[in-house]
C-alpha distance (Angstrom), angle and dihedral (degrees) to the residues before:
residue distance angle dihedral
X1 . . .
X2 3.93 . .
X3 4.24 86.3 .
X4 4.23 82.9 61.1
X5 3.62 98.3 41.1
X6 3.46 90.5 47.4
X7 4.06 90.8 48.2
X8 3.73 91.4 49.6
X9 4.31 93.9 51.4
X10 3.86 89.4 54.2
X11 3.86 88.4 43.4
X12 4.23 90.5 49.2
X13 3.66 79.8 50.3
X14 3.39 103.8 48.6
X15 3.60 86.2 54.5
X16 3.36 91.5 46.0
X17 4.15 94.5 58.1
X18 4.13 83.6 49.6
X19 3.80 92.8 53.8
X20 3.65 90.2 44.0
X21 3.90 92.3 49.8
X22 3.42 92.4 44.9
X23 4.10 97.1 46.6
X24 4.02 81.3 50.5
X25 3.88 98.3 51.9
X26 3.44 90.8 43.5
X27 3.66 92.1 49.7
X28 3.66 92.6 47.3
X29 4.37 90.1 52.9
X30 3.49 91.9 52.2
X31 4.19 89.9 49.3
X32 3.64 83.4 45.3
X33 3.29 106.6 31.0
X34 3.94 99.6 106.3
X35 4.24 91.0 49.2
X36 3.29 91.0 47.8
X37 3.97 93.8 52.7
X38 3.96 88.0 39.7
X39 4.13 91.3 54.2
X40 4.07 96.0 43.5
X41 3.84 88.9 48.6
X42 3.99 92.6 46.9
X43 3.74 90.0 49.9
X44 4.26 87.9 44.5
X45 3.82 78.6 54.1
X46 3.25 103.2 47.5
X47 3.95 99.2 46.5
X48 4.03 82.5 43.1
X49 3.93 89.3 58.5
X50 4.10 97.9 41.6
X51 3.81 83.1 54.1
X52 4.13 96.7 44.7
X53 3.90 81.9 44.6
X54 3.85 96.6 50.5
X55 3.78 88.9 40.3
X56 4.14 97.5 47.1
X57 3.54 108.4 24.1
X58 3.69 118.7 19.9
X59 4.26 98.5 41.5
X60 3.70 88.3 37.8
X61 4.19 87.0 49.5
X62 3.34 91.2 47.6
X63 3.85 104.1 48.0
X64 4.44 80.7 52.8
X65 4.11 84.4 52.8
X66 3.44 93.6 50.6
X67 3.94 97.7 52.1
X68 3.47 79.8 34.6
X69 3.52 93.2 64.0
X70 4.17 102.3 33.3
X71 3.77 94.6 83.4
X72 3.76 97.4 58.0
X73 3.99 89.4 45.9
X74 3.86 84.5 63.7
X75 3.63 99.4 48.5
X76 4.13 86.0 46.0
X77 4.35 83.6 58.7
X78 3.86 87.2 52.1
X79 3.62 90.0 41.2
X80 3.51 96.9 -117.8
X81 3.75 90.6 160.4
X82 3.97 92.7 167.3
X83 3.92 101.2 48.1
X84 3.87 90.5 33.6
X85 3.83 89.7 61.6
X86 4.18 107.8 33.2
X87 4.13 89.3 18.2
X88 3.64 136.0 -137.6
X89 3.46 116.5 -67.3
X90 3.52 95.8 -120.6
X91 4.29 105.7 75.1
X92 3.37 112.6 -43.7
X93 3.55 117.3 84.9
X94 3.92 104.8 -148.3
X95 4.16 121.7 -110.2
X96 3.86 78.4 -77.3
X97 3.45 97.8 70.7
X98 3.80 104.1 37.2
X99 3.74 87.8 58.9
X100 3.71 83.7 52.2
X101 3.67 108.6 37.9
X102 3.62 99.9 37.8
X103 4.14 96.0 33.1
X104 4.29 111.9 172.5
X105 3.80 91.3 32.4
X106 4.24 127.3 120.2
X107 3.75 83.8 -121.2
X108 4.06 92.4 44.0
X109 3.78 80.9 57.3
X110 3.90 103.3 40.6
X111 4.34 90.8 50.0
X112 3.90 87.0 58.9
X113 3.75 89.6 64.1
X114 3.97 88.2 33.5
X115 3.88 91.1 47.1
X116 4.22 91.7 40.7
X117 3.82 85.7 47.9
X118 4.04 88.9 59.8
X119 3.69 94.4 36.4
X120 4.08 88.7 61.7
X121 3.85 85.8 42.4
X122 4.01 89.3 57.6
X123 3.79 94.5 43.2
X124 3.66 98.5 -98.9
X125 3.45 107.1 132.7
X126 3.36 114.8 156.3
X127 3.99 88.0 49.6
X128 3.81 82.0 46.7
X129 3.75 89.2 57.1
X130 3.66 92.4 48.1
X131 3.75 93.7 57.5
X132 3.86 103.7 36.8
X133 3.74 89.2 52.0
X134 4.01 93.4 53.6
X135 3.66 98.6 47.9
X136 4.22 106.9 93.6
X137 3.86 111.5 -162.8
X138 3.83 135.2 178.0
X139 4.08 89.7 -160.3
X140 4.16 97.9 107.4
X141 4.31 86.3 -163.1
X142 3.84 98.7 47.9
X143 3.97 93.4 36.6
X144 3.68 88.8 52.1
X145 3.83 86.9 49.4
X146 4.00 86.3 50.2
X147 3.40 99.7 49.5
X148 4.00 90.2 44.4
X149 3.46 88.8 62.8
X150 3.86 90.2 42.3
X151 3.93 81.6 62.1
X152 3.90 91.0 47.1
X153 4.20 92.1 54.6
X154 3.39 88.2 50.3
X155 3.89 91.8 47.6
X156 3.63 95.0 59.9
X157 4.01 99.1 39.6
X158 3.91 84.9 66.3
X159 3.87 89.9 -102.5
X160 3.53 99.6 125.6
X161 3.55 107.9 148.1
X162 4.25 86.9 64.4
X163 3.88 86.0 42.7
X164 3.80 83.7 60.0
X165 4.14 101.2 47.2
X166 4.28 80.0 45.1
X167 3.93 93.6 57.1
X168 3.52 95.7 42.0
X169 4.12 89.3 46.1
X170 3.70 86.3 49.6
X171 3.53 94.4 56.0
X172 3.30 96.7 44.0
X173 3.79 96.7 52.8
X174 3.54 97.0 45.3
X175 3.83 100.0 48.7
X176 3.03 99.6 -169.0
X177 4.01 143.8 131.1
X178 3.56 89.7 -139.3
X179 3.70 96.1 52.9
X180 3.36 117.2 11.2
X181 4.08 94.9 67.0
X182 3.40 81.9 61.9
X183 3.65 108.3 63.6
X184 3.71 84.5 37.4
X185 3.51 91.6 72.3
X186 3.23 97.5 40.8
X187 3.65 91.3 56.2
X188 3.79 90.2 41.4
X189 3.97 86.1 50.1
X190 4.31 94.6 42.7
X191 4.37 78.4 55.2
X192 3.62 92.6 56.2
X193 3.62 90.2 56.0
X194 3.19 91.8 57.4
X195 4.11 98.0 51.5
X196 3.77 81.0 -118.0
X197 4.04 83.1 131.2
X198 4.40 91.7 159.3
X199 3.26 81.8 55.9
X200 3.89 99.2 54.8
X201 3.56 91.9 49.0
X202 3.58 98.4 52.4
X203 4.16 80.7 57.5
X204 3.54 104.0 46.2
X205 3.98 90.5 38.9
X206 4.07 80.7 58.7
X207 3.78 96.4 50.1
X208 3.94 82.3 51.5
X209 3.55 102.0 54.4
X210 3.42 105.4 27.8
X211 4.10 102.8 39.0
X212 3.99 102.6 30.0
X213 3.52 95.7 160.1
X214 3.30 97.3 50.4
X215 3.85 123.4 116.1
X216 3.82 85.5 -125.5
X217 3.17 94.0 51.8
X218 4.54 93.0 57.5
X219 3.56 85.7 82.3
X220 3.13 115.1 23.4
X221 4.19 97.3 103.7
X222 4.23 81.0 79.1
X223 3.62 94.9 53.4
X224 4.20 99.2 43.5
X225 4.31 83.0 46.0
X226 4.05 83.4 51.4
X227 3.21 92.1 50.8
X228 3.82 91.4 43.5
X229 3.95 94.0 63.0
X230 4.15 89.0 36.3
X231 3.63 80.4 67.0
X232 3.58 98.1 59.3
């Protein structure tokens, strides 16, 4: 009889501690009831404006980038390098001016390596430089192809050593027997010019081995015996 009675007190208060919970949670809503209401409709707002603002302004501003932008990607084809980067004085505004006008976009981001592309083309290198290195892609081909021609300003500034890491980080990224041979001998060739001869061997000896079929690779048993007697 004591083994119920003492069953049923910790059951009363058990049920107790639940009313007592209970009685506290609903005190606390009704203290809170109005911040609570305020911060679920600010974050209703705030997910309703990121969706107006995707939906209105930053789809909309990218569709006028992209038009924006098609123009100049014809005149690059036709290498137009002048008109493609500053435009045409007609409508379209250049590589220049999308990256201005229409700042934050994909297409904002793809004319810097369109407009640093054309700046290397015209001999302006160190504005070259300035544009290939701020454009951030996820496209392993065209970066590679970006980079490579990071490696190419920095060839013909005099910087040759950071011409060399941007060939062989070209290559790399792109692996690929189409481009990757490529910046290997250009980074094999940027070696030579230094007297750095080991070096170019090492680089043409890749190209050999690991792209055969590669046009750069048809002749490149002259270049590693050149390299063999520059050695000497």
């Amino acid at each position: 009889m004591a083994k119920k009675t003492k069953l049923s007190e910790q059951s009363t208060q058990a049920e107790k501690s639940v009313s007592e919970i209970l009685s506290k949670t609903d005190q606390f809503v009704d203290k809170y009831l109005k911040q609570i209401l305020i911060a679920v409709a600010v974050v209703i707002i705030i997910v309703i404006g990121i969706i107006a603002m995707r939906h209105y302004y930053l789809l909309p501003r990218e569709k006028n980038a992209e038009a924006a932008l098609f123009p100049g990607q014809n005149y690059f084809s036709n290498q137009q390098w002048e008109k493609a980067l500053n435009g045409d004085s007609i409508e379209y505004i250049g590589f220049l001016g999308v990256m201005d006008e229409f700042s934050g976009t994909l297409s904002a981001n793809l004319a810097k390596a369109y407009a640093g592309l054309c700046q290397y083309q015209l001999g302006a290198y160190e504005d070259a430089l300035q544009s290939l290195k701020s454009y951030k892609g996820k496209d392993q081909l065209f970066a590679a192809q970006v980079i490579g021609a990071i490696g190419d300003c920095e060839v013909n500034l005099g910087n040759v050593k950071e011409g060399i890491a941007a060939f062989r980080k070209a290559a790399d990224l792109a692996n690929s027997s189409l481009l990757s041979p490529v910046y290997l001998n250009k980074e094999a060739i940027a070696y030579e010019s230094l007297g750095d001869y080991r070096a170019a061997l090492g680089t043409y000896k890749t190209i050999q081995s690991k792209y055969p079929q590669s046009p750069e690779a048809a002749s490149i048993e002259k270049y590693i015996e050149r390299a063999k007697v520059l050695m000497k």
